[in-house]
C-alpha positions as CSV (number, residue, x, y, z in Angstrom):
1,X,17.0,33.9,1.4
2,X,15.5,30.9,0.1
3,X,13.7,27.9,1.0
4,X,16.0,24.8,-0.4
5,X,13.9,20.8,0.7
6,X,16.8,18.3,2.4
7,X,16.0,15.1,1.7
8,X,16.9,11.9,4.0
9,X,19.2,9.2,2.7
10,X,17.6,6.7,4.2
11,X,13.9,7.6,4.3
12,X,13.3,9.8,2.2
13,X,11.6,12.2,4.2
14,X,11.7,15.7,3.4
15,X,12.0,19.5,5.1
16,X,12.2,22.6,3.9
17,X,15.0,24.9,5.1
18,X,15.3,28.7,5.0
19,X,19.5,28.9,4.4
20,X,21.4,30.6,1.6
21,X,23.5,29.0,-1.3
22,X,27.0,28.8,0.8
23,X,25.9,27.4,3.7
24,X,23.5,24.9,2.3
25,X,26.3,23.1,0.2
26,X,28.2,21.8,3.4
27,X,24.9,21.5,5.6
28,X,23.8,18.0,6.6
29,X,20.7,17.1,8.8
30,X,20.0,14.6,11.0
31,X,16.5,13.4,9.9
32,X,14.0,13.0,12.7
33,X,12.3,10.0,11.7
34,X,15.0,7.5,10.9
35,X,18.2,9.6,12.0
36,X,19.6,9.2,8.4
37,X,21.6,12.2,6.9
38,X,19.5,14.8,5.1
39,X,20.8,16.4,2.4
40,X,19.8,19.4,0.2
41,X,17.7,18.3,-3.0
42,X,18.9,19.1,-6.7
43,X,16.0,22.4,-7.3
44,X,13.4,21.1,-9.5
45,X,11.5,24.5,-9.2
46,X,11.9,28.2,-7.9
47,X,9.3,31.1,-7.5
48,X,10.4,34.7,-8.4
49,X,9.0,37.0,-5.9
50,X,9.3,40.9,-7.0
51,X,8.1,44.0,-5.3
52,X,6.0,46.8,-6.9
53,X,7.6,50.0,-7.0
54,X,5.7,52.5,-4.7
55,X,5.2,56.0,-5.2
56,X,7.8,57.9,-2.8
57,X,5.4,60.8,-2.6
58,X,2.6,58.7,-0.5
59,X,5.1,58.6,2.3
60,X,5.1,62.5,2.5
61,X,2.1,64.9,3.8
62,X,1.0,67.2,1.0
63,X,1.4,70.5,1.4
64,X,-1.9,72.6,1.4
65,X,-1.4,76.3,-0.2
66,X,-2.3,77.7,3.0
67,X,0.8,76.1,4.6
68,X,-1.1,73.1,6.3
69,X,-0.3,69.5,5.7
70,X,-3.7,68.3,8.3
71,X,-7.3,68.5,7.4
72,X,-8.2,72.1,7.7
73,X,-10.9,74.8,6.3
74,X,-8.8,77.3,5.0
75,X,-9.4,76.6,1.6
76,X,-13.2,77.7,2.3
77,X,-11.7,81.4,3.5
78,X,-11.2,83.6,0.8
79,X,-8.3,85.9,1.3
80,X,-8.3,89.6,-0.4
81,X,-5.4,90.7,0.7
82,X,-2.1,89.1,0.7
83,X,-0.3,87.5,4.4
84,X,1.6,90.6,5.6
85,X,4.3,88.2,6.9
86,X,4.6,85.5,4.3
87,X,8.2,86.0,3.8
88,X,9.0,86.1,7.0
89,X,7.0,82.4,7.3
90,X,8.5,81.0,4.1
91,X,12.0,81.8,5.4
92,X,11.4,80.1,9.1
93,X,10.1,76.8,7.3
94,X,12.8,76.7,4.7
95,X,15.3,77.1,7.1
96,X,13.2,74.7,9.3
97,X,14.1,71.7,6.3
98,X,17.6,72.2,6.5
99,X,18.0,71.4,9.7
């Protein structure tokens, strides 16, 4: 939303206001100072404000290969033999994402 600067009639004092377009076209302010009528000022200057696209994978864990998404030391053991129930684990933490 932005920041439009009503300006007093009378006074000429001034005050930023946080309303959108609509509303600040039928909006009038009584001014503190003087009690004139504020108004909302012609926009001399605006500011662009854009966001950098962030990476969607930051928000996720990564996966380790030996199933772990936390700080472990199981890519210091060496396996020589294959997990005898891999499939059986691959299958409960697929179906696991579904959910």
């Amino acid at each position: 939303m932005p920041i439009y600067d009503f300006v007093c009639s009378e006074c000429d004092a001034s005050r930023p206001v946080l309303v959108d377009y609509e509303a600040k076209e039928g909006l009038e302010l009584i001014c503190v100072h003087c009690g004139g009528v504020m108004r909302a000022a012609p926009v001399a200057m605006f500011t662009v404000i854009r966001s950098t696209k962030v990476e969607q994978s930051t928000n996720r864990k990564k996966i380790k290969p030996c199933g772990h998404a936390h700080h472990c030391r199981c890519a210091a053991i060496k396996q020589k033999a294959p997990i005898p129930f891999q499939k059986q684990i691959d299958e409960a933490l697929g179906a696991g994402e579904h959910q």
